[in-house]
C-alpha positions in Angstrom: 31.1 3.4 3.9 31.2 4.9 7.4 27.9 6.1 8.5 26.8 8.2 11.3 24.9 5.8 12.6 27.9 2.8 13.0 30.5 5.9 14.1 28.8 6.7 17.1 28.7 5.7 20.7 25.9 7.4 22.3 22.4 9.5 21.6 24.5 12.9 21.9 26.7 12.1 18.8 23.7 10.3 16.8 22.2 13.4 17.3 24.4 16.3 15.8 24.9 14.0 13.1 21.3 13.5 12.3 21.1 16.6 10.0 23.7 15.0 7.7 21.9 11.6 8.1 18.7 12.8 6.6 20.3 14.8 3.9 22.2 11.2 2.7 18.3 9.7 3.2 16.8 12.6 1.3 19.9 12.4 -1.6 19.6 8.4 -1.7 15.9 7.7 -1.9 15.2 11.5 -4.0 12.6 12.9 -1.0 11.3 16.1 -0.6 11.1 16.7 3.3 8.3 18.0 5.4 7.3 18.2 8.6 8.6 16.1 11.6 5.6 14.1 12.6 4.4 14.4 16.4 3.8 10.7 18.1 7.3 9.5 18.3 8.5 8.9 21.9 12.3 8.6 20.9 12.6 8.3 17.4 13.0 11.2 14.5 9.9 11.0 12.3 9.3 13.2 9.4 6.5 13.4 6.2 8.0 13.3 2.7 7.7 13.0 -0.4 9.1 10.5 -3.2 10.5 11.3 -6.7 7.2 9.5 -7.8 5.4 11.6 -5.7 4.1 8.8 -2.8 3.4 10.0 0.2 6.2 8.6 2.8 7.6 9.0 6.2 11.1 9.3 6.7 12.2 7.2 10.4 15.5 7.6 12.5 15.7 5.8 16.0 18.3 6.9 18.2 21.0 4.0 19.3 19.6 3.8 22.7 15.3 2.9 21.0 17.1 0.0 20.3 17.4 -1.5 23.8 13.6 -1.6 24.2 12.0 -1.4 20.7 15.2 -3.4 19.0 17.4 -2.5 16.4 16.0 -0.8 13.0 17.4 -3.6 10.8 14.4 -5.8 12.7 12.0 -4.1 11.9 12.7 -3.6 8.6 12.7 -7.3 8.3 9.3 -7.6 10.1 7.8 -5.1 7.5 9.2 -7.0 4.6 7.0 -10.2 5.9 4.1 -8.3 6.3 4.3 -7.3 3.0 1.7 -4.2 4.0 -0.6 -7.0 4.7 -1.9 -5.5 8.0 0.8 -3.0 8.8 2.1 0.3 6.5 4.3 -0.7 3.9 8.1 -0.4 4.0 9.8 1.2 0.8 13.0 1.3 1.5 15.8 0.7 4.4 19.3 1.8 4.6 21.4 -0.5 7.5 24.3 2.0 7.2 22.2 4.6 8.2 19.4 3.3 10.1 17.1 4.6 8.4 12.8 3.5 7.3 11.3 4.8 4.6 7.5 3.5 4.2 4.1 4.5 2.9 2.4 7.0 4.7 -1.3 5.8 6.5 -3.7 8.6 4.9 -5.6 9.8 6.4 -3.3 8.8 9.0 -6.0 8.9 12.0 -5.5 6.9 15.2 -7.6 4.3 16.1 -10.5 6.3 18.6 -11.5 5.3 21.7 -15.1 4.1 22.2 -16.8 1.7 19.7 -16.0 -0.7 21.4 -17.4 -3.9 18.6 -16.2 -2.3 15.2 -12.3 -1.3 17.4 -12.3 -4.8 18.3 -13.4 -6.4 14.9 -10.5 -4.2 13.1 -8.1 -5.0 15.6 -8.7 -8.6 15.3 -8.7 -8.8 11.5 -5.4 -6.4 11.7 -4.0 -9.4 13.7 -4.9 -11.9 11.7 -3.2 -10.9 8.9 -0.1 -9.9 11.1 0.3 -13.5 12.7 -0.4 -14.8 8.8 3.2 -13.5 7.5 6.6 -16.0 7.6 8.7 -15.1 10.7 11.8 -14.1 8.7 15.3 -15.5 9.7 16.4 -12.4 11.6 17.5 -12.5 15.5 14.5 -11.4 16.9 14.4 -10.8 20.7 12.2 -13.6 22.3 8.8 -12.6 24.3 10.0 -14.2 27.3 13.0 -11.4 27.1 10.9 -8.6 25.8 7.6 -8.8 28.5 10.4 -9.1 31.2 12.0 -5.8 30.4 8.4 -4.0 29.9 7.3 -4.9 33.2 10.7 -4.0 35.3 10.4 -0.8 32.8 7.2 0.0 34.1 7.9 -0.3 37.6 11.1 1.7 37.5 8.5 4.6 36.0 6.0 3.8 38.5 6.0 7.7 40.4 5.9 6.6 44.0 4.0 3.3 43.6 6.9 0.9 43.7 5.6 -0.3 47.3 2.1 -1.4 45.9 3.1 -2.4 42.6 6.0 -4.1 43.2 5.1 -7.6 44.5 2.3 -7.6 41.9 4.9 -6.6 38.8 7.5 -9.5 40.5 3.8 -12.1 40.3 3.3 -11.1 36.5 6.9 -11.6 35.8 6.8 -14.9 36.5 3.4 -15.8 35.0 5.1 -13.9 31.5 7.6 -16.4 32.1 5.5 -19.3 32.1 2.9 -18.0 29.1 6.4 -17.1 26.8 7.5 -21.0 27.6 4.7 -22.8 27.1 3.4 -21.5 24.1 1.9 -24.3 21.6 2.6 -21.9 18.8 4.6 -18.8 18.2 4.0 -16.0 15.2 6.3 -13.2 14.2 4.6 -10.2 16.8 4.2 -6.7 16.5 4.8 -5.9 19.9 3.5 -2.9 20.6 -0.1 -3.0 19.6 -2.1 0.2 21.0 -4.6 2.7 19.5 -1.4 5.2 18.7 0.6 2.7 16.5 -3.2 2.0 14.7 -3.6 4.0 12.0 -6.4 4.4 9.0 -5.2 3.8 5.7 -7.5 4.6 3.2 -10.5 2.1 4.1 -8.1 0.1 5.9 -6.8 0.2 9.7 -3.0 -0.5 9.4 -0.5 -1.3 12.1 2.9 1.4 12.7 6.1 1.4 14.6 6.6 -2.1 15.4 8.5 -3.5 18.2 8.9 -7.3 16.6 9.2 -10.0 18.7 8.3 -13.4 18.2 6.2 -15.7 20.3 2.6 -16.3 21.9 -0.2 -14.7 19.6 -2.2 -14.1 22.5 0.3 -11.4 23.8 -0.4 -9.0 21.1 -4.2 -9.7 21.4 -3.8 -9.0 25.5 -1.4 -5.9 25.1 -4.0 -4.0 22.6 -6.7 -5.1 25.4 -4.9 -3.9 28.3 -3.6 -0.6 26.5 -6.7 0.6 25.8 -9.1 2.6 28.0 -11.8 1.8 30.0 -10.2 -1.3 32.3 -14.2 -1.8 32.4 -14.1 -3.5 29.4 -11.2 -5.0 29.7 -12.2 -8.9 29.6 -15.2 -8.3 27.1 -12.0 -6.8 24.8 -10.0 -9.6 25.5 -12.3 -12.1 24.7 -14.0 -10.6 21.6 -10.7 -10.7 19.8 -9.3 -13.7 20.6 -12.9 -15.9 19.5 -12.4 -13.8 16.2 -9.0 -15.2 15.9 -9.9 -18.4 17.5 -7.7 -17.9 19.9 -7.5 -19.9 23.6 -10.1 -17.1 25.4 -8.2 -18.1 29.2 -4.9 -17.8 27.9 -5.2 -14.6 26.4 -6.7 -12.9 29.9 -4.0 -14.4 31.0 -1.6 -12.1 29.4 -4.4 -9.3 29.5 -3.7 -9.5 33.6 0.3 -9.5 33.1 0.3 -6.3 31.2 -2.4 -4.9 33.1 0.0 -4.9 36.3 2.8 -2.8 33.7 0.3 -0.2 32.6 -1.2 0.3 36.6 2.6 1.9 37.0 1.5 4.8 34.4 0.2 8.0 35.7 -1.7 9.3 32.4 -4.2 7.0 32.1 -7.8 8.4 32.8 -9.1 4.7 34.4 -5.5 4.8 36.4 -7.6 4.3 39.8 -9.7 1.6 38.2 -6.9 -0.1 37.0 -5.0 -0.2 40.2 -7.8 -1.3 41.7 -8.4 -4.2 39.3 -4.8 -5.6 39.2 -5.3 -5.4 43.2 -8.1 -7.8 42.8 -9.1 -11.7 43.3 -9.7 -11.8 39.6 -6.3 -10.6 38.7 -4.7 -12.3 41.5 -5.9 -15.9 39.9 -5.4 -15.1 36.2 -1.7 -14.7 37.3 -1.2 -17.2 39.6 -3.3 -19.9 37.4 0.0 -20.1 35.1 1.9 -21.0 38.4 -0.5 -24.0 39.4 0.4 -26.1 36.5 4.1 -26.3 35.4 6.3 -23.9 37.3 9.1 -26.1 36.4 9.2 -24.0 33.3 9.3 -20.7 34.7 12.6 -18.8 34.2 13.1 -14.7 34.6 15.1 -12.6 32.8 18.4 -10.8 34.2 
């Protein structure tokens, strides 16, 4: 079968073809369509409805989502694993047509900001059960690959602060480099752990739109820290979560100061100035170049 997805070249031809693409996923898997949900930054989301009557989202990626949140056929294997242990649960996927069909998170609500102690207990038992699932035999981009292309992402979206940023994002570049290498133990990863993709389901918080990678737990545990708002409370975070999952504390402020330096390039942030600030710092400044002191034989970067 020739599908719209494998026939075309570029977003402009995925896209006039997406109204036939979501009639197929609506005749395959017998859903009534709703609304197209808001939250997406590239991909085509919509509410549905199955033939049993579950509540489901529909969800299309472009061909171009998969350069930086990988190809849909990946994260359709990374739900299988978690097996809704920790993240929504995957019905259905179609690799002709690229297309997701899981549960839908009721009440659906994002994780808040503020509360600090019950976010960061959830977050840590979300994570727990996420590294707890068997990294399936699929091609998987590598962290070392994956934080590489965040940071020089970042940069390029930086609005005028290449000058200042830019010797800091080249620093945490090569202290990703050394954390990806040297890691004692590596877990299938979701990737792109922040409030948005954290989502209450029922009496349960449950993880969304992965990016799966696989590699150094302590990533995901520093991304969700370093995504989240106030920088204030930045260490506290860090450290909260990884004692809950006994995770090396150092190591995962590590990360926490790598993808700090990414998210000082954004403009929305409400702390932006206080996160600029800290990444500018002595403290910063030696949680990145602490990873240099030791083996920097085992650095590589990314091209």
């Amino acid at each position: 079968m020739s599908s719209p997805r494998s026939a075309t070249s570029n977003d402009e031809d995925w896209l006039a073809e997406l109204p036939t693409t979501i009639a197929a996923c609506a005749e395959r898997w017998r859903l009534t369509l709703g609304e197209r949900l808001s939250g997406g930054l590239v991909g085509h989301v919509f509410g549905c409805t199955t033939g049993d009557g579950e509540a489901a989202v529909l969800k299309l990626n472009p061909p171009s989502a998969e350069e930086f949140a990988g190809a849909p056929e990946q994260e359709a294997a990374a739900l299988r694993a978690w097996r809704g242990r920790g993240a929504i649960e995957l019905i259905a996927f179609d690799a002709d047509l690229g297309a997701l069909l899981t549960r839908r998170a009721l009440p659906g609500t994002a994780l808040p900001p503020g509360n600090e102690q019950q976010a960061r207990r959830e977050v840590a038992g979300v994570l727990g059960k996420l590294f707890g699932a068997t990294t399936p035999s699929v091609g998987f981009r590598p962290l070392a690959e994956a934080v590489d292309r965040y940071l020089l992402m970042k940069l390029a979206a930086a609005e005028g602060a290449q000058e200042m940023l830019g010797p800091l994002i080249e620093l945490a570049r090569v202290s990703a480099q050394h954390l990806a290498t040297t890691a004692r133990h590596e877990v299938l990863l979701h990737g792109d752990v922040m409030d948005k993709n954290l989502l209450r389901h029922h009496a349960d918080l449950v993880a969304i739109d992965p990016d799966p990678i696989v590699g150094d737990p302590h990533s995901d545990i520093a991304f969700w820290a370093a995504t989240r708002s106030p920088v204030s409370e930045l260490e506290a975070r860090v450290a909260e979560v990884a004692t809950l999952r006994r995770c090396d504390v150092h190591r995962a402020m590590r990360w926490a100061a790598v993808y700090a330096t990414g998210q000082a390039c954004e403009t929305w942030r409400s702390d932006t100035t206080d996160l600029r600030a800290w990444v500018q710092s002595r403290r910063a400044s030696e949680l990145l170049r602490d990873v240099l002191i030791t083996r920097p034989e085992r650095t590589r970067i990314w091209r």
